[in-house]
C-alpha positions in Angstrom: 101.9 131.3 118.4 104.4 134.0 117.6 103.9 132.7 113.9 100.6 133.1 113.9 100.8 136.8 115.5 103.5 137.3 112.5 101.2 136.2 110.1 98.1 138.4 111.2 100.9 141.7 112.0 102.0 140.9 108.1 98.3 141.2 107.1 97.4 144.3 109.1 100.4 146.1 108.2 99.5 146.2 103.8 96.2 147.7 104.8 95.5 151.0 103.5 94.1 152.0 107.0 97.7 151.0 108.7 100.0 152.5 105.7 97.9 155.8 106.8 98.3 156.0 110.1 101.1 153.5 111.0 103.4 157.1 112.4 100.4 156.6 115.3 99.8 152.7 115.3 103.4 151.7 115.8 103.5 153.7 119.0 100.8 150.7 120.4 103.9 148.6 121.4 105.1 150.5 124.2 101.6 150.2 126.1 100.1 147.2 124.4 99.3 145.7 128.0 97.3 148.8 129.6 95.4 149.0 126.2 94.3 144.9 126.6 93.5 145.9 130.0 91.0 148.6 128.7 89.5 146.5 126.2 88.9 143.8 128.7 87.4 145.8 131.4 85.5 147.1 128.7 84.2 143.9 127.5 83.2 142.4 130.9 81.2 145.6 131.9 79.1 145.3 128.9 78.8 141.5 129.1 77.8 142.4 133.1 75.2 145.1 131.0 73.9 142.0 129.1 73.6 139.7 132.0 71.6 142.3 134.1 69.1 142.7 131.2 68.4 139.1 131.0 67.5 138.8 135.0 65.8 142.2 135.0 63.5 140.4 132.2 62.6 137.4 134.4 62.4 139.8 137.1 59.8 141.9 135.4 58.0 138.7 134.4 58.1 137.2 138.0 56.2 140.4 139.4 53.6 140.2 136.3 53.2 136.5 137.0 54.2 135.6 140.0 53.4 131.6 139.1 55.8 131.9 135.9 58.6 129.1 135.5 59.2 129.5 132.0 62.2 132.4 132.2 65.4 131.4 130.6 68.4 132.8 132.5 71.0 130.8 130.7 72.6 128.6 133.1 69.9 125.4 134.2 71.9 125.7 138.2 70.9 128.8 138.4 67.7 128.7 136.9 66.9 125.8 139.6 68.1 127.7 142.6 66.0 130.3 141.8 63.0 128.0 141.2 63.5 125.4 143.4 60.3 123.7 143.9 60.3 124.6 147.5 60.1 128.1 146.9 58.2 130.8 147.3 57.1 134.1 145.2 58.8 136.2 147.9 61.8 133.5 147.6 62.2 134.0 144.0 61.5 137.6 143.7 64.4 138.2 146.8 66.8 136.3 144.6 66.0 137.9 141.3 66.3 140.9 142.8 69.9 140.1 144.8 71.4 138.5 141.5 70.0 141.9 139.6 71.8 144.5 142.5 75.3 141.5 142.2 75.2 141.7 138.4 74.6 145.9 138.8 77.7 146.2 140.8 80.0 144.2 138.8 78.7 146.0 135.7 79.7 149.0 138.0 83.2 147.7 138.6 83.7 147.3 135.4 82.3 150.4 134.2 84.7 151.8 136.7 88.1 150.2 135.0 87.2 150.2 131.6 87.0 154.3 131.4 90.5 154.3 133.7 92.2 152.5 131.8 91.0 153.7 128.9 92.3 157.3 129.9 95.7 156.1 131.2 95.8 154.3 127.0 95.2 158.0 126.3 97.7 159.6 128.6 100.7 156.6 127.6 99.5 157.7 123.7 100.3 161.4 124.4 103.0 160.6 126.2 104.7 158.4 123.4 103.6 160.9 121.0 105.5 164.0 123.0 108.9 161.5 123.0 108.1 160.4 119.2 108.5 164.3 118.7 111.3 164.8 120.5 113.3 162.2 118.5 112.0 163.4 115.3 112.8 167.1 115.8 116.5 166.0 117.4 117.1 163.8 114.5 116.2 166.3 111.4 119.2 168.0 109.2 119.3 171.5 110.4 118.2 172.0 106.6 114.9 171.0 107.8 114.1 173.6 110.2 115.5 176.2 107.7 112.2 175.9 106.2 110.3 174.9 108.7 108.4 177.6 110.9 108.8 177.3 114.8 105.7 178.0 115.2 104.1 174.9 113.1 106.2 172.9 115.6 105.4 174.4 118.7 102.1 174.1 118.0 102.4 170.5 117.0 103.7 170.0 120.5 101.5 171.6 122.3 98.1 172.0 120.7 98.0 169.1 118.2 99.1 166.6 120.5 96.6 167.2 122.9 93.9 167.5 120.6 95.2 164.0 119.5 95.1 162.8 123.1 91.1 163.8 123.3 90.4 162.6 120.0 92.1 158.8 120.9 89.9 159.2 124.1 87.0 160.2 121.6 87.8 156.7 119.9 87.8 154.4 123.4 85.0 155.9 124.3 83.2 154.8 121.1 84.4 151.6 121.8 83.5 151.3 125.0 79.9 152.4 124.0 79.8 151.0 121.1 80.4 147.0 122.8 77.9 148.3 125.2 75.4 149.2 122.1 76.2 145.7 120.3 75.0 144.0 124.3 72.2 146.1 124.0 71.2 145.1 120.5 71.4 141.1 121.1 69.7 141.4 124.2 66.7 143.1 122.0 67.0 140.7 119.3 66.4 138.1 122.2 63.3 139.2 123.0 62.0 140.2 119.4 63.6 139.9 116.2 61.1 141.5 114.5 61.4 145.1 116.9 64.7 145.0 116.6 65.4 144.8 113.1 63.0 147.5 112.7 64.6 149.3 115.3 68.4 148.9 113.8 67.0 149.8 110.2 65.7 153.2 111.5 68.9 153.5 113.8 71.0 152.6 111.0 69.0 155.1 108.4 70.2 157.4 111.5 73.7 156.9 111.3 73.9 156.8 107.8 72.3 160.5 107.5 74.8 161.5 110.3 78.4 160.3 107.8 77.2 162.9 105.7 78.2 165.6 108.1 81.5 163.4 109.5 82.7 164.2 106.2 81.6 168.1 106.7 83.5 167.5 109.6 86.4 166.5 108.7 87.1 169.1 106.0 86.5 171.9 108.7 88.9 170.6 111.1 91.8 171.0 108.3 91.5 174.9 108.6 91.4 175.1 112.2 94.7 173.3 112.6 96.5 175.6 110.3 94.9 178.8 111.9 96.4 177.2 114.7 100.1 177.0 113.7 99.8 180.6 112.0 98.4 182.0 115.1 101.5 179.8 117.3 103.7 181.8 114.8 102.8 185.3 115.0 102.5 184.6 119.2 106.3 183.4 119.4 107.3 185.9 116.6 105.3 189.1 118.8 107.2 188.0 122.0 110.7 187.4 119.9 110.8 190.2 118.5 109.4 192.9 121.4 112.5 195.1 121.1 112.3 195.8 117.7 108.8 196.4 117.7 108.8 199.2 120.7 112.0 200.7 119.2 110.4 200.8 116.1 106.9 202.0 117.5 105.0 199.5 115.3 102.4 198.3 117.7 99.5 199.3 115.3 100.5 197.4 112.7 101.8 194.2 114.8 98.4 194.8 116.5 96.8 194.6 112.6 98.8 191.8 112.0 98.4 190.0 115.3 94.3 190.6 115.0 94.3 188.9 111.9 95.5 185.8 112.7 93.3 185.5 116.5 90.1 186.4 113.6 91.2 183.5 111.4 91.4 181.3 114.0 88.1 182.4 115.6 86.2 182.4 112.0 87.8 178.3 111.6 86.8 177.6 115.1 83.0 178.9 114.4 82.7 177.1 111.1 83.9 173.5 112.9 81.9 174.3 115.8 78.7 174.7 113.2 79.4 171.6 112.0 79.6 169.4 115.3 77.1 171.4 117.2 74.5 170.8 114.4 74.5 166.6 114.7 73.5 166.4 118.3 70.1 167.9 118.6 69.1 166.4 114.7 70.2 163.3 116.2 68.3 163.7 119.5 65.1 164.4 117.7 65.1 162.0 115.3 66.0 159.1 117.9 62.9 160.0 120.3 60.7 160.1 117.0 62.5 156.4 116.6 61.7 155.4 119.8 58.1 156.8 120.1 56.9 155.0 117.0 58.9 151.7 118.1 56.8 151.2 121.2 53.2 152.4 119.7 54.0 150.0 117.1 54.9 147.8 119.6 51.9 147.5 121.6 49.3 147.9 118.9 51.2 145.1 116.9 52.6 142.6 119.0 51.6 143.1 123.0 47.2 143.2 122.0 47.5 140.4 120.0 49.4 138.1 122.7 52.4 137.5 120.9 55.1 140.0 123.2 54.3 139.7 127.1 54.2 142.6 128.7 57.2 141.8 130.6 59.2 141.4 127.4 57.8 144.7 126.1 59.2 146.8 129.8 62.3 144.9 129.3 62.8 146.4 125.5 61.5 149.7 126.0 64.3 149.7 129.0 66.7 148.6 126.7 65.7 151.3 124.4 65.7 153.9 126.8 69.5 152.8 127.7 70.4 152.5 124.4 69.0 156.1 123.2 71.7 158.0 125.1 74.2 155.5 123.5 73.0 155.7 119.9 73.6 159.8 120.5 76.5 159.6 122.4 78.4 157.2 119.4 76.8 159.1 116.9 78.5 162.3 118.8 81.8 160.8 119.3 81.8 159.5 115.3 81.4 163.4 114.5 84.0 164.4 117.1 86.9 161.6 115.9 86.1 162.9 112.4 86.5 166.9 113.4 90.3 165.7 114.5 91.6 165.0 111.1 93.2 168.2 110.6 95.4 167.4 114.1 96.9 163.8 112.3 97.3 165.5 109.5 99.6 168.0 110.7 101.4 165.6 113.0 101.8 162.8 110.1 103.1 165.6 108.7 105.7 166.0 111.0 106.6 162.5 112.3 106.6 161.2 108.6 110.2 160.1 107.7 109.9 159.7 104.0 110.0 163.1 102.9 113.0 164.8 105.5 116.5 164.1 105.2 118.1 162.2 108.1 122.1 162.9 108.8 123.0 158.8 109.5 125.1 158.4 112.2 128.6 156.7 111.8 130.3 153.3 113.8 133.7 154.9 114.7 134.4 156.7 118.0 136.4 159.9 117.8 138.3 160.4 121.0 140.9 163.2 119.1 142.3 165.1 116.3 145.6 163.3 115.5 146.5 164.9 111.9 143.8 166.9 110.0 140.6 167.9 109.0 140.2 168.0 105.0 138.4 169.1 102.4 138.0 167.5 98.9 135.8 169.2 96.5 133.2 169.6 98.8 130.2 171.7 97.6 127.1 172.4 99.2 123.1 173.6 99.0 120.5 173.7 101.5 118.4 171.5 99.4 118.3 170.5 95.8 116.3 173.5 94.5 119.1 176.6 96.0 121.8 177.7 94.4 125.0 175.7 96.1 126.4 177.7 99.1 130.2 176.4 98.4 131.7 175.3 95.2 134.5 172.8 95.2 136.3 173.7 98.3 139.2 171.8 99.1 141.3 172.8 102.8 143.2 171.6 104.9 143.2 172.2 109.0 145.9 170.9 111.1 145.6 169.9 114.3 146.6 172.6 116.8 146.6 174.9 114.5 144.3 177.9 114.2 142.6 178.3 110.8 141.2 181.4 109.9 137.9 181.6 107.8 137.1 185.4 106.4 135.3 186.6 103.6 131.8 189.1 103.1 128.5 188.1 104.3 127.1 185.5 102.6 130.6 184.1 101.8 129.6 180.7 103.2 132.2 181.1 106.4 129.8 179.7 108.9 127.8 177.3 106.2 131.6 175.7 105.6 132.2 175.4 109.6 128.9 173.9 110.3 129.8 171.1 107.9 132.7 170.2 110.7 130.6 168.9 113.7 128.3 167.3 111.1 125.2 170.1 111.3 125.0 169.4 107.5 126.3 167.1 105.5 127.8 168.0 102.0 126.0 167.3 99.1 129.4 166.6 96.7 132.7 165.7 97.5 134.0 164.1 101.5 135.2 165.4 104.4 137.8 163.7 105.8 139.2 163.6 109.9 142.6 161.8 110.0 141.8 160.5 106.8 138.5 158.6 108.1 135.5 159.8 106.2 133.4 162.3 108.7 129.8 160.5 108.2 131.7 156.7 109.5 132.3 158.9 112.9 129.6 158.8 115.6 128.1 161.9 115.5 127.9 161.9 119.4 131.4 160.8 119.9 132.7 164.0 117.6 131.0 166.9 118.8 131.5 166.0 122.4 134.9 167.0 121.6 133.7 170.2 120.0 132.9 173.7 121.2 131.4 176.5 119.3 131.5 179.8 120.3 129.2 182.3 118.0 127.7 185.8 118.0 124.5 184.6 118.6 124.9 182.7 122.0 121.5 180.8 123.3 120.9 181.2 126.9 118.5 179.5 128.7 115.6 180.5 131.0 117.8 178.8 133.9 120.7 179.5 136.3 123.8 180.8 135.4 125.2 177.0 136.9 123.0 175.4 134.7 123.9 177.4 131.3 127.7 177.1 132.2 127.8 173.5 133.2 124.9 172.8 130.0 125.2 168.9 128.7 128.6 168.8 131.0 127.5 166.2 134.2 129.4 165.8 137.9 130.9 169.3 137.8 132.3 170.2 141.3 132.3 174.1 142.4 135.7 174.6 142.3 136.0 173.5 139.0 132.5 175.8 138.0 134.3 179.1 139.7 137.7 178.5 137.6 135.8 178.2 134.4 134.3 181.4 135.1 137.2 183.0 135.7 139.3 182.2 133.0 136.0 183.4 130.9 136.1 186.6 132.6 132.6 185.9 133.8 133.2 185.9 137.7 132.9 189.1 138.3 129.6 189.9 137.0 128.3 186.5 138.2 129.3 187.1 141.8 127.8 190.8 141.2 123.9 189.0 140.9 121.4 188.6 143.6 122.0 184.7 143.8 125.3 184.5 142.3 125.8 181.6 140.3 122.1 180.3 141.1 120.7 183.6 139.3 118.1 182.9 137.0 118.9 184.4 133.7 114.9 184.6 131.7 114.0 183.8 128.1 117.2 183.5 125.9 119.2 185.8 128.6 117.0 188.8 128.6 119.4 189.7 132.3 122.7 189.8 130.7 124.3 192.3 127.7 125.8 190.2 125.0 129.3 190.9 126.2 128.0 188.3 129.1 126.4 186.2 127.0 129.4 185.2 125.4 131.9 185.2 128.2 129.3 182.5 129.6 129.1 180.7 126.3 133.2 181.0 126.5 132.7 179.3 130.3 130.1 176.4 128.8 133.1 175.6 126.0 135.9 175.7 128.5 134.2 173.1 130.9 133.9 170.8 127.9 138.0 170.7 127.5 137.5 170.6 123.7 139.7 169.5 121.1 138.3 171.2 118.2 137.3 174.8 118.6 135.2 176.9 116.6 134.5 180.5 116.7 131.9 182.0 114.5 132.7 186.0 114.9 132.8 185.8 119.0 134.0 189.2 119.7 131.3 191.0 116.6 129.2 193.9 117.9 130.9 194.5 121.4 133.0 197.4 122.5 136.8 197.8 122.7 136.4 197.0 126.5 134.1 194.0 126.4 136.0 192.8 122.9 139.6 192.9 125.2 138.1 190.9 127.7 136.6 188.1 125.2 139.5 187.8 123.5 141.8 187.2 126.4 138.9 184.4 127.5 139.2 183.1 123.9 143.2 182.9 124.0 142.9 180.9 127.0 140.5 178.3 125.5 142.0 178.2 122.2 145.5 177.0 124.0 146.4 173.1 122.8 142.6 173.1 120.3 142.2 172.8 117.0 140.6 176.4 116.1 138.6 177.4 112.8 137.6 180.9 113.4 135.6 183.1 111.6 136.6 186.4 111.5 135.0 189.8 110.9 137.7 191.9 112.2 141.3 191.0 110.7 142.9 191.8 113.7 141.4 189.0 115.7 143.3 186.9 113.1 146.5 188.4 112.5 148.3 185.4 114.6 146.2 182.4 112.6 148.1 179.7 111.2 146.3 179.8 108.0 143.9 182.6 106.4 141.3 181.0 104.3 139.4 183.7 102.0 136.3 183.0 100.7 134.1 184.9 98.1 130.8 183.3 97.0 131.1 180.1 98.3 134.8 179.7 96.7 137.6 180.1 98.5 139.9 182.7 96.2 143.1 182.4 98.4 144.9 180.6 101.6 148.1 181.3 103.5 149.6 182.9 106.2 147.8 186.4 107.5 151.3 188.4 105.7 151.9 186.3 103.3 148.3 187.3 101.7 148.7 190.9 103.0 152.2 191.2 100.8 150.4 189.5 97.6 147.7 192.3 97.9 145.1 190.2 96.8 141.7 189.7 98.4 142.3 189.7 101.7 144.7 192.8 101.6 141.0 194.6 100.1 139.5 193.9 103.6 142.6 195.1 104.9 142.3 198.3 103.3 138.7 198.8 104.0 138.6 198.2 107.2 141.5 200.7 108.1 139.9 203.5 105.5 136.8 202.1 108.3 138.8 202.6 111.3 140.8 206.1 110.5 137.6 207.3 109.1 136.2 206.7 113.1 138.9 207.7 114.5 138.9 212.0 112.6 135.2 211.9 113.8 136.1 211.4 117.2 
């Protein structure tokens, strides 16, 4: 049996249809059984349909003429309990009527667990597609979201994925009407093959007319998806960047700006609404001008010349009455699948692994730093069309040692110490860690012995315990409060309404940056970590605030491995090593004198920053 699934998996799996969509299809495995489920309940309410149509035909024909025999309910028991010879009119009419109301009420049932299960299909699909996400986005280089905007993504997450979730409910509920239309359909070929194939042709002329605007469809739903992520954008940009824009009093032109994108999205909107809006009442009219000329044909053809009973003809106009709301409705839901193209699109997109570039995780556990980390003529770019960020840098760092990275902006200090917990991977030469290449280490196992402290800490919209103790688990209060006192950060955190249980808002709105990083200094000394890096920690703060870091920072540097990058020199004076680095190269390395007394680039930045700092110091 599993051979033959194989085989039919292999078959499914080279079709064009699964090659397309397969970043959605795959996602079937984890709810295969509710999805069966569905289907079945489906199934057996339309058979139940089907059943009910057959007895409410020999009903009808019982109450025309009452003396009948000649029904055909299928099944020859039932057929004789019903018209036992002993029997009466009343008898038979009571029984056909019972097995009608029984076959009504499992056809209810049904009709009742097919749609549930159909929507919990739905909600597992969303809910698969959310953690499918997820993965992706925690997965991708940090090159990827470089060029990436937030916004795109945010709105993949939130908007495309639920319009995802309605358009795979859009597609069981075309299934479940559409095994409900197919009942429908036998059931009339049953009682005249010559109606009904007149009837399908003129349905099927129906459908056929309605494609044509699918397509129309289709193309306007690509617009409305990237109206979508633009107007995501500019929302998450607007709220980012609120500061900037009161300080600079540019609410006019934000407002300009902001405008624009809500019209574009309103203009896509009304053009994909035109589209869908414009099938249903074509479709309505031409199916009653279907139906009307059916049933006059009908009569006039086959009931006055004797060869439809009556019966028969109440029992397919019935049927046609059902089925008109049905033909709509899938004719509806064909249009509304189609207007969702511009959703997959944007999430294939996304969830497409082909075209990203994936940093492969190593076999090796990294527990410490025993020797070094080194460089050999590593270079790097953000992707093959940039100029390389660094050229042929070769370093070492030993452990316990403090290593020093300085250099202008745009140097490639930070870009050369992100390569260290793996948020890149160079694209020439190896970096080794105790002589084991980085990319055989588990990426997990290294950076849990890593902290980074930068300029641009991220706080989140939680509690100060949660940011502090962030990704560290069973942390008991005593050891929280020490933390936050060798950062410096007890003070202040005792000083808020709730203490340590204040809630800090979006990206630490509460706190000045001085706060920001003593807490980011707390996070890093709660992690014990071996390596230590320090992206310009004490940058932008006043003499006070900068004192204060930098005594927090001595304190979690003690027994780590530390690459710091340095914007003012006298943060480094005490490094081990001074690495300098001008446009990606490094120009010289040594001790913080032994550079100072060769006056060669670094002794420059010396220079400049004292002209800097004496020039401050007459103003004052």
């Amino acid at each position: 049996m599993q051979k033959v699934f194989a085989f039919f998996r292999s078959l499914i799996q080279v079709t064009a249809f699964w090659q397309e969509n397969r970043v959605f299809l795959r996602e079937f495995k984890y709810f295969w059984d509710i999805a069966v489920l569905a289907v079945i309940f489906s199934f057996l309410g339309a058979v139940f349909e089907g059943a009910a149509l057959v007895v409410i035909n020999s009903f009808l024909q019982v109450l025309t003429n009452p003396e009948t025999t000649a029904v055909n309910l299928g099944f020859d028991w039932l057929k004789l309990w019903i018209f036992s010879p002993e029997s009466s009119t009343n008898d038979r009419i009571a029984r056909l009527g019972f097995l009608v109301i029984l076959l009504a009420w499992m056809r209810s049932l049904f009709a009742y667990l097919g749609p549930v299960y159909a929507k919990l299909t739905d909600a597992s699909f969303a809910d698969r597609m959310r953690k499918s996400m997820f993965e992706q986005l925690v997965s991708l280089s940090l090159s990827y979201y470089s060029q990436a905007r937030s916004g795109d993504l945010v709105n993949c997450l939130n908007n495309e994925i639920a319009t995802i979730q309605r358009g795979f409910g859009a597609v069981s509920n075309f299934a479940i009407r559409g095994s409900t239309l197919i009942v429908y359909i036998v059931a009339m070929f049953l009682i005249s093959w010559q109606l009904s194939l007149a009837a399908l042709v003129l349905f099927g002329m129906l459908s056929i007319f309605i494609s044509s605007f699918v397509v129309r469809v289709r193309e306007a739903s690509f617009p409305v998806s990237q109206a979508g992520g633009d107007f995501t954008s500019a929302g998450i940009e607007l709220i980012s960047a609120m500061r900037t824009i009161q300080t600079s009093a540019t609410q006019n032109f934000e407002r300009i700006r902001f405008y624009r994108v809500s019209e574009r999205v309103k203009q896509a909107l009304f053009r994909l609404n035109k589209a869908v809006d414009l099938i249903r009442p074509l479709a309505e009219a031409i199916s009653t001008t279907i139906l009307i000329c059916v049933i006059v044909t009908a009569f006039h053809v086959f009931v006055v010349s004797g060869k439809l009973q009556t019966a028969s003809l109440l029992t397919f106009m019935f049927i046609l009455f059902r089925m008109m709301p049905l033909v709509e409705q899938v004719n509806g839901l064909r249009v509304e699948i189609g207007s969702y193209g511009g959703s997959l699109a944007k999430l294939r997109e996304v969830l497409t692994t082909e075209d990203k570039v994936y940093l492969q995780d190593g076999e090796l556990e990294f527990t410490h730093l025993k020797k070094s980390i080194d460089f050999l003529n590593v270079g790097f770019s953000y992707n093959s069309t940039d100029k390389p960020v660094l050229h042929n840098i070769n370093l070492s760092i030993k452990r316990g040692h403090t290593t020093a990275l300085v250099g202008s902006s745009g140097a490639g200090k930070t870009t050369l110490a992100d390569l260290v917990p793996r948020l890149y991977d160079p694209t020439s030469g190896t970096i080794l860690i105790d002589g084991v290449d980085l990319k055989d280490i588990k990426i997990s196992s290294l950076r849990s012995r890593m902290a980074i402290v930068s300029q641009n800490t991220f706080i989140f919209n939680a509690s100060v315990r949660y940011n502090i103790a962030y990704g560290v688990e069973h942390i008991d209060e005593e050891t929280l409060i020490d933390a936050a006192r060798q950062a410096n950060a007890l003070d202040f955190i005792l000083d808020m309404p709730q203490g340590f249980d204040t809630v800090l808002g979006d990206r630490g709105v509460r706190l000045s940056g001085g706060q920001c990083q003593r807490i980011a200094i707390a996070r890093a000394l709660l992690r014990k970590p071996d390596i230590l890096i320090l992206d310009e920690a004490t940058s932008a703060l006043d003499s006070v605030t900068e004192r204060l870091i930098q005594e927090s920072l001595d304190r979690l540097s003690k027994g780590c491995t530390v690459i710091a990058i340095a914007h003012r020199l006298s943060t480094i004076a005490n490094a081990d090593k001074v690495v300098v680095l001008e446009r990606g190269r490094i120009v010289e390395q040594g001790t913080y004198q032994e550079l100072i007394d060769s006056k060669g680039a670094l002794w420059k930045y010396h220079q400049m920053q004292n002209s800097s700092s004496n020039l401050e110091s007459s103003e004052h």
